[in-house]
BAFI-3210 file (N, C-alpha, C; in Angstrom, 3 decimals, decimal comma, padded with zeros to 6 digits):
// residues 88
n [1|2|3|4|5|6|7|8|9|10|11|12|13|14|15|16|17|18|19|20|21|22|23|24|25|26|27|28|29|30|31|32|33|34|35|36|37|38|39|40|41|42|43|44|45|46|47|48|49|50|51|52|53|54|55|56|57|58|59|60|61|62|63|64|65|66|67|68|69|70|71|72|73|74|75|76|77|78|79|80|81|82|83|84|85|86|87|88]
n.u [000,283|000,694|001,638|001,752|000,073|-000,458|000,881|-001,165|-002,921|-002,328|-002,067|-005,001|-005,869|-004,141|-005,805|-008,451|-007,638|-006,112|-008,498|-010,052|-008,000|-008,480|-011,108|-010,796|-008,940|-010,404|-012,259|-010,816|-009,789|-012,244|-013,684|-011,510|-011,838|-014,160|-013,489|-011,874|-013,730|-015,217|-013,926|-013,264|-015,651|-015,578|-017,265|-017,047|-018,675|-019,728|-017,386|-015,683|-017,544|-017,714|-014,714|-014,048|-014,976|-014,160|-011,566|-011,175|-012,001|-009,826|-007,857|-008,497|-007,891|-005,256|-004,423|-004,843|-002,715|-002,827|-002,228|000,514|000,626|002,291|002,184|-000,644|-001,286|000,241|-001,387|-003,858|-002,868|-002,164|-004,609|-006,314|-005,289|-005,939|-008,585|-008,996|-007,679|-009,667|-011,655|-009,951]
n.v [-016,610|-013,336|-012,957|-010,816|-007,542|-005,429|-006,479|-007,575|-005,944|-004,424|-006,838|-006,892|-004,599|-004,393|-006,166|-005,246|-002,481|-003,477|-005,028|-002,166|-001,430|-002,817|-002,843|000,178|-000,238|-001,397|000,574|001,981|000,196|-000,337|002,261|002,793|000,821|001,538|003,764|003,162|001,395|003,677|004,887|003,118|002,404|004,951|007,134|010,459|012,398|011,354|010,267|012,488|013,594|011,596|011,936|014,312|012,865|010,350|011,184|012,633|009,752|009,047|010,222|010,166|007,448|008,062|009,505|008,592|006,479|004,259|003,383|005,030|008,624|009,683|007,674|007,217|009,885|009,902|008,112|009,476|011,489|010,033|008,728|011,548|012,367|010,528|010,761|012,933|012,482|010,764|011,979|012,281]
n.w [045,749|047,398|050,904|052,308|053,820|052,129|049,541|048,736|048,308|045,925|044,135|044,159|043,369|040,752|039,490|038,924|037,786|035,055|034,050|033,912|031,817|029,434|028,542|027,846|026,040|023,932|023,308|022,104|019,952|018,631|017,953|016,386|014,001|013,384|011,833|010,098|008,408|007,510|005,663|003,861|002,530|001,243|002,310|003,010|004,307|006,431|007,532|008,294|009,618|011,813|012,854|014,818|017,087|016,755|017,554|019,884|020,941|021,197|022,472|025,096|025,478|025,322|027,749|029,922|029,666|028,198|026,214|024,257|023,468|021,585|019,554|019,429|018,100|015,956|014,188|014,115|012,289|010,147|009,701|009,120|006,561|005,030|004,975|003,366|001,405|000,313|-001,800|-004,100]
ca.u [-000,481|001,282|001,123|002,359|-001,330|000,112|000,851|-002,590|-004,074|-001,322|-002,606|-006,330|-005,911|-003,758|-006,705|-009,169|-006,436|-006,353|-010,201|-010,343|-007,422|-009,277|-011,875|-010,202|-008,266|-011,661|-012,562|-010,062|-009,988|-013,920|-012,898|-010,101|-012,396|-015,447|-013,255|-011,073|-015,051|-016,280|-012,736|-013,191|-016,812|-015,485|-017,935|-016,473|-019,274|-019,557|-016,097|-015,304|-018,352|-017,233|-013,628|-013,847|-015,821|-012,372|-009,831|-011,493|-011,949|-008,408|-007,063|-009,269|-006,938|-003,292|-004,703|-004,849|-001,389|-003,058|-002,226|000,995|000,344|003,040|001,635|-001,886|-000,968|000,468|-002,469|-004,637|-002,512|-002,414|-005,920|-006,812|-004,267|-006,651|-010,212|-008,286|-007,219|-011,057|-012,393|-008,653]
ca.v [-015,548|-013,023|-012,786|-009,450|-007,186|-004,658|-006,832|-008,538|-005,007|-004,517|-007,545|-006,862|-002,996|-005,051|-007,364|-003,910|-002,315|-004,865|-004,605|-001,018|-000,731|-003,574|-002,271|001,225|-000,519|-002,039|001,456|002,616|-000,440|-000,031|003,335|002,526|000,257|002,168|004,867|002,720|000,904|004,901|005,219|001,938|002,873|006,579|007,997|011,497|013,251|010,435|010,155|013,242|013,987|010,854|012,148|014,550|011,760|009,646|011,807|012,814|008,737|007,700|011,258|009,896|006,630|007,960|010,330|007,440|005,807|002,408|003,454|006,209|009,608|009,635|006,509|007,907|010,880|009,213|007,442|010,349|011,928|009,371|008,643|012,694|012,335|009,520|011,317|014,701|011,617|010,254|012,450|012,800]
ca.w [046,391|048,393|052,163|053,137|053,279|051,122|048,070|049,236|048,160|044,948|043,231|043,826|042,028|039,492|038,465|038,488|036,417|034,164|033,301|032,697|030,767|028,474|028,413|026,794|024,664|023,165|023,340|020,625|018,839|018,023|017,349|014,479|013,054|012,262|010,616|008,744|007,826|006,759|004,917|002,713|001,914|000,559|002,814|003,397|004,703|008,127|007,985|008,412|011,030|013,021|013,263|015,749|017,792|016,745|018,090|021,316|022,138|021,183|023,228|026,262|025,860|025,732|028,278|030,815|029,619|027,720|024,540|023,884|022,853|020,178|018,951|018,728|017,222|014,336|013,991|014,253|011,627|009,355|008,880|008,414|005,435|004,362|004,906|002,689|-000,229|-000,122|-002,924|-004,846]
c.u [000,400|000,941|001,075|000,755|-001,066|000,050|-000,334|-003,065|-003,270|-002,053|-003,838|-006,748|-005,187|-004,964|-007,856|-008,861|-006,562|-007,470|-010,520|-009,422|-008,273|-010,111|-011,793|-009,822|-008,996|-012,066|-011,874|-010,030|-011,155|-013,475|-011,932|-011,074|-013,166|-014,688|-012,727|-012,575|-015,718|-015,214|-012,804|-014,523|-016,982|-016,817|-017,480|-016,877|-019,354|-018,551|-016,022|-016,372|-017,961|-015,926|-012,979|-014,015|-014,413|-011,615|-009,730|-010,853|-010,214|-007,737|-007,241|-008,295|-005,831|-003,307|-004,147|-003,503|-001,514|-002,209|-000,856|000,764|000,771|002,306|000,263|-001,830|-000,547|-000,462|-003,554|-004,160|-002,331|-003,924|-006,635|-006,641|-005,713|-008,379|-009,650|-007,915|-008,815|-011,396|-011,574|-008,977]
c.v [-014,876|-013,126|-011,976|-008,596|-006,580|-005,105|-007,709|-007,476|-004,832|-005,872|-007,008|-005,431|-003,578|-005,670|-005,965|-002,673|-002,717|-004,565|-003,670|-000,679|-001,795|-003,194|-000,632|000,795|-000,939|-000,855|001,916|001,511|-000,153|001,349|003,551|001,806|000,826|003,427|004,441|002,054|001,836|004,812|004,202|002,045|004,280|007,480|009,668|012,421|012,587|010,316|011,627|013,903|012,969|011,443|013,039|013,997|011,092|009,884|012,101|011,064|008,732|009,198|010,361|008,469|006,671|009,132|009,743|006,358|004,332|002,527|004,786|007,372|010,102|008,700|006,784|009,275|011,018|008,872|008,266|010,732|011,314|009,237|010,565|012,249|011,352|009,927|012,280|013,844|010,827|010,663|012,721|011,577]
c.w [047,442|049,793|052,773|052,600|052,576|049,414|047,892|048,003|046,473|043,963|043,092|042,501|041,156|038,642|037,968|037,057|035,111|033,371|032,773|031,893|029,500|027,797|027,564|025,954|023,555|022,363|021,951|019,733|017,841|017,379|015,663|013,406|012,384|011,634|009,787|007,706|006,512|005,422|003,534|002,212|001,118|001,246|003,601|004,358|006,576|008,466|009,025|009,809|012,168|013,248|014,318|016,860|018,315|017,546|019,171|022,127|022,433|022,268|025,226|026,848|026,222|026,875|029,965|030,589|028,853|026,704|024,728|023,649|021,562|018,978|018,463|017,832|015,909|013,979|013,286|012,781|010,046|008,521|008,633|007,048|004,359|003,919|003,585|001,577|-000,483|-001,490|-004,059|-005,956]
res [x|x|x|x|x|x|x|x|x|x|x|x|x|x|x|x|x|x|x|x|x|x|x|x|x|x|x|x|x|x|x|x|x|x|x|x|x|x|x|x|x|x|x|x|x|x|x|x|x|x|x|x|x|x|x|x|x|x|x|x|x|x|x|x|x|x|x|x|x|x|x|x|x|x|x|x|x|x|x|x|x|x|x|x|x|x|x|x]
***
C-alpha cells in the first residue's frame, strides 16, 4: 500500500477504472455475441436492424480507449461482409 497521499488517491481511481472499463468490455462482448447469435441463425432482417445498435455500442468502447479503434473497425467491417453473405 502506498504512503505518499497522491498514490493513496492513484490506486483508488485505479480500482474505479478497473470496474468501468469491465464493465464496457462486457458491454461489447454482449454486443459481438448477439450478432454473431443473429448471423448463425441467418436472420438478416434482426441482423441487420441490430447492427446499427452494434456499431454505435462497440464505437462508444474504442471511444473511451478499452477496446482500439483500428481493432473495432475491423471487426465492424468484417461482420457487415458477413450480414451482405447471409442470403448469398
Amino acid at each position: 500500500m502506498p504512503n505518499i497521499k497522491s498514490a493513496i488517491r492513484k490506486v483508488k481511481r485505479a480500482k474505479k477504472q478497473s470496474i468501468v472499463n469491465k464493465f464496457r468490455k462486457n458491454r461489447y462482448k454482449k454486443a459481438l455475441k448477439k450478432i454473431e447469435k443473429l448471423i448463425e441463425k441467418k436472420d438478416s432482417k434482426e441482423a441487420k436492424k441490430y447492427f446499427s445498435v452494434f456499431q454505435s455500442e462497440l464505437m462508444k468502447v474504442a471511444k473511451t480507449g478499452v477496446i482500439k479503434k483500428k481493432n473495432l473497425s475491423r471487426k465492424i467491417s468484417k461482420i457487415s461482409k458477413k450480414i451482405k453473405n447471409i442470403n448469398n
